[in-house]
N, CA, C and O atoms as a GROMACS GRO file, in nm:
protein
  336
    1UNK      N    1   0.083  -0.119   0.000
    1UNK     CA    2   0.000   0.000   0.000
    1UNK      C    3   0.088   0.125   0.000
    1UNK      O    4   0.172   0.133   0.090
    2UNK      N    5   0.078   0.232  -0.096
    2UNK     CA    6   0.127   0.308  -0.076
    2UNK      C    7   0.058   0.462   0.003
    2UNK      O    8  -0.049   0.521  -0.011
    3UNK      N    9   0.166   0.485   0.077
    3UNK     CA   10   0.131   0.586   0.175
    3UNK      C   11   0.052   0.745   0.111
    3UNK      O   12   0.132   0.815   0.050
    4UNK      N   13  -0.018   0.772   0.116
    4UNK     CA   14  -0.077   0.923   0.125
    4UNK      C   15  -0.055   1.022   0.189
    4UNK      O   16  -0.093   0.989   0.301
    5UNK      N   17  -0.029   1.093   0.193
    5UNK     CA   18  -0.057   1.233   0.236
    5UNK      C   19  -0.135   1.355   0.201
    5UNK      O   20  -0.188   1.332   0.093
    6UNK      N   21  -0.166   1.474   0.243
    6UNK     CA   22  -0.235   1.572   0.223
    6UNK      C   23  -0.153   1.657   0.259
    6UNK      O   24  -0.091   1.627   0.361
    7UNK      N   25  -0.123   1.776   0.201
    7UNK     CA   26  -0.052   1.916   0.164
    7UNK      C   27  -0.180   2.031   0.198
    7UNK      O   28  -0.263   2.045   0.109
    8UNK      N   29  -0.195   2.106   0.314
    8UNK     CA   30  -0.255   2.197   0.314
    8UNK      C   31  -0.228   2.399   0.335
    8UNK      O   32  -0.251   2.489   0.416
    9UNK      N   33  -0.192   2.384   0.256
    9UNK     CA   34  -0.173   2.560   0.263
    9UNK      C   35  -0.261   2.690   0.266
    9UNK      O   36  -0.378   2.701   0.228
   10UNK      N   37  -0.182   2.780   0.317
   10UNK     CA   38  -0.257   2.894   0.344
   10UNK      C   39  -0.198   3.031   0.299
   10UNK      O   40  -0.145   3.122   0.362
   11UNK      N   41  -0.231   3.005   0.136
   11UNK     CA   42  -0.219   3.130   0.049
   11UNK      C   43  -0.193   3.271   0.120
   11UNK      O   44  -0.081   3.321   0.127
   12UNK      N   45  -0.306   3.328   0.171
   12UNK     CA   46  -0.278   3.416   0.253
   12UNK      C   47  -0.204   3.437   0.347
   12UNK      O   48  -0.159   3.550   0.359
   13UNK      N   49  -0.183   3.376   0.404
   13UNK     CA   50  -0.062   3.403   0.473
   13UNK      C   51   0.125   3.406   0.455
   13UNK      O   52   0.213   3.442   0.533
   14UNK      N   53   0.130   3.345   0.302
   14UNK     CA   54   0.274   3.357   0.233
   14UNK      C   55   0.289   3.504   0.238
   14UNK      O   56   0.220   3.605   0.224
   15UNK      N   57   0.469   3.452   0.280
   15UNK     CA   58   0.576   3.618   0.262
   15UNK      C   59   0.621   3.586   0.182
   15UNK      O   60   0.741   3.586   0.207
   16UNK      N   61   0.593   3.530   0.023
   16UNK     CA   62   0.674   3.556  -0.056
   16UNK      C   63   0.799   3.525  -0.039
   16UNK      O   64   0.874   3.577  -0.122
   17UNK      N   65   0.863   3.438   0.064
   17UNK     CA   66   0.997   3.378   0.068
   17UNK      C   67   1.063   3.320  -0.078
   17UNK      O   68   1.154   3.368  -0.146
   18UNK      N   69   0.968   3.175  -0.105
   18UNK     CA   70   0.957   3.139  -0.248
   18UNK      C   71   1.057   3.038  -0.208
   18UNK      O   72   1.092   2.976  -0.308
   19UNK      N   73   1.104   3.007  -0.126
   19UNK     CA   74   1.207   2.834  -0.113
   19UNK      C   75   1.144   2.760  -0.130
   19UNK      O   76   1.195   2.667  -0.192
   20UNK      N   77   0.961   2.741  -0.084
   20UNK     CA   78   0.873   2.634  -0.119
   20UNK      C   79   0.888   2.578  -0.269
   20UNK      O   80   0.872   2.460  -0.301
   21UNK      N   81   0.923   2.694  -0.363
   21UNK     CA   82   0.906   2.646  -0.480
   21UNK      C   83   1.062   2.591  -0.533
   21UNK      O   84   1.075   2.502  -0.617
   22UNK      N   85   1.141   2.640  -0.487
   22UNK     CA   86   1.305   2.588  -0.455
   22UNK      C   87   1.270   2.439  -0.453
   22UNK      O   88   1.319   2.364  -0.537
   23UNK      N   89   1.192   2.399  -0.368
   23UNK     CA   90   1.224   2.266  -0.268
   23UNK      C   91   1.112   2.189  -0.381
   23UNK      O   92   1.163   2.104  -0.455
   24UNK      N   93   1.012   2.209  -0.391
   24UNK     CA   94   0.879   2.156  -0.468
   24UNK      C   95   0.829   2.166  -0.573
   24UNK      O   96   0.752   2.260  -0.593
   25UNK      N   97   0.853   2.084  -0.664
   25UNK     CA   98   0.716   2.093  -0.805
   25UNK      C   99   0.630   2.150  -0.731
   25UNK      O  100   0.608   2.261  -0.779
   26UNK      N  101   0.565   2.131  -0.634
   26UNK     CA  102   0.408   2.179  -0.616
   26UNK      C  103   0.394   2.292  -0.594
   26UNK      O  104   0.279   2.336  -0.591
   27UNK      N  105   0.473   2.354  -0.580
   27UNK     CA  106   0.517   2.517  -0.567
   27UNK      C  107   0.536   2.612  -0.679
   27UNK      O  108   0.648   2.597  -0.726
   28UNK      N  109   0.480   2.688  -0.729
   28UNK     CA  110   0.473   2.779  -0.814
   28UNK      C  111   0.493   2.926  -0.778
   28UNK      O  112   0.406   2.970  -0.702
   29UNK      N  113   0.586   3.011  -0.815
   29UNK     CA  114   0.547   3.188  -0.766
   29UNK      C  115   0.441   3.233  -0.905
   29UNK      O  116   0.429   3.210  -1.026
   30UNK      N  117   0.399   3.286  -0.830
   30UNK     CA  118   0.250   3.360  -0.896
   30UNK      C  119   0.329   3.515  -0.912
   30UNK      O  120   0.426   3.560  -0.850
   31UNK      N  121   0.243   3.576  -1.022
   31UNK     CA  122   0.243   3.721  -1.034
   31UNK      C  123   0.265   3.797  -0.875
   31UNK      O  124   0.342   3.888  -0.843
   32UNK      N  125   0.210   3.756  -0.829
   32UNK     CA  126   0.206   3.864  -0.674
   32UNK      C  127   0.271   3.821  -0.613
   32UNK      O  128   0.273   3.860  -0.496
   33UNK      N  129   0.378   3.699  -0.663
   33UNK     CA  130   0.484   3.676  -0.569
   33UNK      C  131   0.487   3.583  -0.430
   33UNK      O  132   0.580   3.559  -0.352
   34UNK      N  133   0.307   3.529  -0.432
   34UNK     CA  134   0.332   3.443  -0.298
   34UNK      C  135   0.346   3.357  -0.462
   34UNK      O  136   0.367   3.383  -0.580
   35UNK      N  137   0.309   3.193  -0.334
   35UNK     CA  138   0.348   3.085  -0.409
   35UNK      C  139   0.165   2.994  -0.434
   35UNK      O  140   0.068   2.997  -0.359
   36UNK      N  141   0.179   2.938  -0.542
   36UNK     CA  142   0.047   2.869  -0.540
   36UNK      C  143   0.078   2.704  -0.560
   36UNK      O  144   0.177   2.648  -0.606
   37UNK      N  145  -0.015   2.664  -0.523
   37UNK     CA  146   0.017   2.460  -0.507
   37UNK      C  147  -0.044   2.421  -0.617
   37UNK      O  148  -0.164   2.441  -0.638
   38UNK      N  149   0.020   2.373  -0.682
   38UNK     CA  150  -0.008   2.332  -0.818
   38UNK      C  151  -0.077   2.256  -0.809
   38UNK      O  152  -0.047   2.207  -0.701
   39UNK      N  153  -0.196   2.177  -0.863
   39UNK     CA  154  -0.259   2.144  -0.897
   39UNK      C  155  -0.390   2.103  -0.768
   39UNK      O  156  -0.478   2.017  -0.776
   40UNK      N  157  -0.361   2.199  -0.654
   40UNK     CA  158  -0.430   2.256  -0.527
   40UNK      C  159  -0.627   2.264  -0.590
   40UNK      O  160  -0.686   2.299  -0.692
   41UNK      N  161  -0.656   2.222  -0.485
   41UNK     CA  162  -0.800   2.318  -0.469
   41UNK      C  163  -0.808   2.343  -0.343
   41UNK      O  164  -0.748   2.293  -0.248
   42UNK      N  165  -0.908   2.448  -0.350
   42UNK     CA  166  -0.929   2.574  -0.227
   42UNK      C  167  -1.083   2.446  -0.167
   42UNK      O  168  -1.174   2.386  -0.223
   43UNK      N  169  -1.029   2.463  -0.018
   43UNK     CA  170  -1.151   2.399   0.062
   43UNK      C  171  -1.233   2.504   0.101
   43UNK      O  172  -1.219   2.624   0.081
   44UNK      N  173  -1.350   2.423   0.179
   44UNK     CA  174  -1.435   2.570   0.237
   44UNK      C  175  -1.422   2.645   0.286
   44UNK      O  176  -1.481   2.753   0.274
   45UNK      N  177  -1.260   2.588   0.431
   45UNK     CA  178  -1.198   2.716   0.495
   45UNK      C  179  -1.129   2.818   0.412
   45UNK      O  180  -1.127   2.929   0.467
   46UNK      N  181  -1.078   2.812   0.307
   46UNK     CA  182  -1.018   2.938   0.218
   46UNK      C  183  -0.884   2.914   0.235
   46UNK      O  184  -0.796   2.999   0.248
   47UNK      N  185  -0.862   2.716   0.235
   47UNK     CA  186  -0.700   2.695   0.242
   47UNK      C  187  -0.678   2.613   0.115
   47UNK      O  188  -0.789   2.592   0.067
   48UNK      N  189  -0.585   2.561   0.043
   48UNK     CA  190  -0.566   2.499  -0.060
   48UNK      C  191  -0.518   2.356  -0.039
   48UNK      O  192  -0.418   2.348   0.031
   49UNK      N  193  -0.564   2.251  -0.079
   49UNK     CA  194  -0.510   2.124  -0.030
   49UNK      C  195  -0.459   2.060  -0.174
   49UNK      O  196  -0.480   2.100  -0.288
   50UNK      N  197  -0.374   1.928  -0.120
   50UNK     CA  198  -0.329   1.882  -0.225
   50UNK      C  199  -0.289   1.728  -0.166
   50UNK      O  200  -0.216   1.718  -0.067
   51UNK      N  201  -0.343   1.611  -0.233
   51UNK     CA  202  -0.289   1.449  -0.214
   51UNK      C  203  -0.172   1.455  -0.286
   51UNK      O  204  -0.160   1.508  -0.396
   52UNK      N  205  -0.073   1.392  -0.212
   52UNK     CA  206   0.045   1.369  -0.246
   52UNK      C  207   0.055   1.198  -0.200
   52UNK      O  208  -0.018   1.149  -0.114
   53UNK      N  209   0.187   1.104  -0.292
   53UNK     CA  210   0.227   0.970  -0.265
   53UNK      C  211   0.359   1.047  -0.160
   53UNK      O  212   0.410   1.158  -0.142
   54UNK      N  213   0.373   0.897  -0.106
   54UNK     CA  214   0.521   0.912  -0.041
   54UNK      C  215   0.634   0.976  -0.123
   54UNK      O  216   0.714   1.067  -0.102
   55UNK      N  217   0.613   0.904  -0.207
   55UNK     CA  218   0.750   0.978  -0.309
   55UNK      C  219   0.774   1.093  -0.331
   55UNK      O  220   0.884   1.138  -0.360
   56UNK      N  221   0.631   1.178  -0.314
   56UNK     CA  222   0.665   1.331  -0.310
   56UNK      C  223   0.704   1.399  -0.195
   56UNK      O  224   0.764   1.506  -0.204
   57UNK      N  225   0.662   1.326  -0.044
   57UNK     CA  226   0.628   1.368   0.048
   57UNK      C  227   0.767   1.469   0.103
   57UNK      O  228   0.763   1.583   0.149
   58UNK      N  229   0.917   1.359   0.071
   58UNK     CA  230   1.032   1.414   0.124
   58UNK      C  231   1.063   1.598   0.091
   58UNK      O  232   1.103   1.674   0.178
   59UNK      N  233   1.030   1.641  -0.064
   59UNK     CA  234   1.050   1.715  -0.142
   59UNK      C  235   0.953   1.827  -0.062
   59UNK      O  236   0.988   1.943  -0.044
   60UNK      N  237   0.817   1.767  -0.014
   60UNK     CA  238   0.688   1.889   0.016
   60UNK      C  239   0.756   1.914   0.187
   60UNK      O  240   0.786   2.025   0.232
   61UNK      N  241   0.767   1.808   0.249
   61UNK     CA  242   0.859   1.842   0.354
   61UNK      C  243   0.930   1.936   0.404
   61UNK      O  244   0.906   2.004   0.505
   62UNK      N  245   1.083   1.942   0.280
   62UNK     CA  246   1.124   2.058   0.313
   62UNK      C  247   1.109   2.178   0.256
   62UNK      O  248   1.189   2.269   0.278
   63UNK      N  249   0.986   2.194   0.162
   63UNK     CA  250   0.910   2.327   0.143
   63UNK      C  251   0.844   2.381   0.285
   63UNK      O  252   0.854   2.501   0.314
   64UNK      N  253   0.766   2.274   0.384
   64UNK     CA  254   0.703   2.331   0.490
   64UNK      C  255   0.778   2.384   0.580
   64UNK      O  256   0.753   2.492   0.633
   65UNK      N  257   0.904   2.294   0.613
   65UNK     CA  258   0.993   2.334   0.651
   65UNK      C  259   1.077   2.438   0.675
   65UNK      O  260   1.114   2.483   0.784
   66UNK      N  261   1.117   2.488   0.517
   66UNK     CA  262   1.188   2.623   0.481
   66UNK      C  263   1.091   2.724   0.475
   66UNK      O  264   1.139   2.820   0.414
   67UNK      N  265   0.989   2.744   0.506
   67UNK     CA  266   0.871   2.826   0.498
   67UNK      C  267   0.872   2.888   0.627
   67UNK      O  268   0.850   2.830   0.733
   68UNK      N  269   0.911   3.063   0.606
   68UNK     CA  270   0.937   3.102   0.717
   68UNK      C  271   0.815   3.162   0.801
   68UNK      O  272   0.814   3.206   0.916
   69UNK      N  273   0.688   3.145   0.682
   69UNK     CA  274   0.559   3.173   0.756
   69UNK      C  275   0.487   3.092   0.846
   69UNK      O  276   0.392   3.108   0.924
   70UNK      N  277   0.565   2.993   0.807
   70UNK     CA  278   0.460   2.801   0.876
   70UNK      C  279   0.356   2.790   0.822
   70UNK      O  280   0.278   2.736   0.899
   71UNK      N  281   0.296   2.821   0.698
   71UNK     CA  282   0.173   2.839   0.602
   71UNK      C  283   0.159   2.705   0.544
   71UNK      O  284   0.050   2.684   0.491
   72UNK      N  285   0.231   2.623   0.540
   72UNK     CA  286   0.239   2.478   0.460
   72UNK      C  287   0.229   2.398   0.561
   72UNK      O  288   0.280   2.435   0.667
   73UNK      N  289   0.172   2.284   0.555
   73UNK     CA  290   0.158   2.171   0.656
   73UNK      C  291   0.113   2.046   0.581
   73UNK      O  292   0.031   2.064   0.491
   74UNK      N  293   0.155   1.921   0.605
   74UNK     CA  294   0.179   1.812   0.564
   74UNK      C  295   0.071   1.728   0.664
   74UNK      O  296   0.085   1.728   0.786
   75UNK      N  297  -0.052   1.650   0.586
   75UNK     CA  298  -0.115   1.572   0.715
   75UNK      C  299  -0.098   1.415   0.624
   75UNK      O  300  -0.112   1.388   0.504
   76UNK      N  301  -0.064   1.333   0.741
   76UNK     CA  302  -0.058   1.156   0.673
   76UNK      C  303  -0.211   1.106   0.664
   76UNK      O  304  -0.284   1.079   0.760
   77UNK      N  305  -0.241   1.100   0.536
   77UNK     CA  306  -0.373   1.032   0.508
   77UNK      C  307  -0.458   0.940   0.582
   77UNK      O  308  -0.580   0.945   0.596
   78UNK      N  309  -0.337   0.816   0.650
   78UNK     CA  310  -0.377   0.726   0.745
   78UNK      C  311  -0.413   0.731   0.863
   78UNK      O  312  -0.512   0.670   0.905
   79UNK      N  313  -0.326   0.815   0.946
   79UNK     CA  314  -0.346   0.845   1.107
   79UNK      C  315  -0.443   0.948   1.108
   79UNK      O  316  -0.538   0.934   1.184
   80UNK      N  317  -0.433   1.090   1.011
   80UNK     CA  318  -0.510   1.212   1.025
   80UNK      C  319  -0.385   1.278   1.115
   80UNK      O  320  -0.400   1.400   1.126
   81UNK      N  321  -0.267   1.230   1.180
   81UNK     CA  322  -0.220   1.339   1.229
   81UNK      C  323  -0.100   1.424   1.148
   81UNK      O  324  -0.014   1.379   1.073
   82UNK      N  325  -0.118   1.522   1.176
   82UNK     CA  326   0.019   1.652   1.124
   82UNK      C  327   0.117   1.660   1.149
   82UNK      O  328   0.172   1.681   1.257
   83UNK      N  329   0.177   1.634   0.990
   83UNK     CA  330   0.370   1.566   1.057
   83UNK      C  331   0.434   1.709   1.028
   83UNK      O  332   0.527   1.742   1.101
   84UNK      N  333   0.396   1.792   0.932
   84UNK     CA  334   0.463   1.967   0.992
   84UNK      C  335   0.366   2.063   0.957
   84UNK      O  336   0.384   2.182   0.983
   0.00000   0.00000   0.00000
């Protein structure tokens, strides 16, 4: 079985650092300079999510990571809990 995850971000709140997109395909800089999650949709709260396999997970990691806003967060599909 391969592992899942969920990528949830919060557009609004990017400073435009832009290492997310350094670190991640899923990372894009937009015209205005934050970053957008590629191939993301916006939930009802007004955050952007994204399923990811394991294989991506290392790469989205240290986007959340290097993100000096803490706007990116990584949840494991299986448990439901938040690994950053």
């Amino acid at each position: 079985m391969i592992k899942k995850y969920k990528i949830i971000y919060d557009r609004e709140g990017c400073t435009k650092f832009g290492g997310c997109a350094a670190a991640s395909k899923h990372f894009d800089i937009a015209r205005d300079k934050k970053a957008d999650l590629v191939g993301g949709k916006k939930n009802k709260e007004g955050l952007w999510e994204l399923e990811i396999s394991e294989e991506d997970y290392a790469k989205n990691k240290d986007a959340a990571e290097i993100c000096p806003a803490k706007v990116i967060h990584i949840i494991d599909l299986e448990t439901g809990e938040e690994i950053i």
